[in-house]
C-alpha positions in Angstrom: 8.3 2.3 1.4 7.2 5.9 2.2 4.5 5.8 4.5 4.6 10.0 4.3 7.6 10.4 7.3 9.9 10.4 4.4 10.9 13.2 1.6 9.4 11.4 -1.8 12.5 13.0 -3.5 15.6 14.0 -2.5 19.9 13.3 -3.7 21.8 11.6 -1.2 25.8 11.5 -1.8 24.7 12.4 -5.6 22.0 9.6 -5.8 18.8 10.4 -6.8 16.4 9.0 -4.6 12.5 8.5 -5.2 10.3 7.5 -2.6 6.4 7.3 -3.8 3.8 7.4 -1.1 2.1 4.1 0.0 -1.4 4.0 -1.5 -4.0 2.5 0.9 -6.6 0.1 -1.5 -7.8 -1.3 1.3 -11.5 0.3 0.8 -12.1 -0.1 -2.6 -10.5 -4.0 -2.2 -13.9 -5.4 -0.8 -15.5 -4.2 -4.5 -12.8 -6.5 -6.2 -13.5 -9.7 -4.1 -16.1 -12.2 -4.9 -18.7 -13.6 -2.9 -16.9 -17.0 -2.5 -13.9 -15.5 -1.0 -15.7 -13.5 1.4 -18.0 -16.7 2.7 -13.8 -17.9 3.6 -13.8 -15.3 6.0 -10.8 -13.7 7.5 -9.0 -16.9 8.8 -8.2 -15.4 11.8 -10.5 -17.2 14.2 
């Protein structure tokens, strides 16, 4: 996981390594969640 402290490409020892950036969903995941599963709450209490 490349959280963007990391080269997304580069070859080590002749490997070709990929390393895509994390995306962060987490603001646009409230528009995907219904209204029942927000009344469960966070589960944390």
């Amino acid at each position: 996981m490349n959280d963007g402290t990391l080269k997304t490409r580069e070859v080590l020892n002749g490997i070709d390594v990929n390393r895509p950036m994390l995306a962060d969903g987490s603001s646009i995941l409230p528009i995907f969640l219904t209204e029942d599963l927000r009344r469960w709450g966070t589960g944390k209490e």
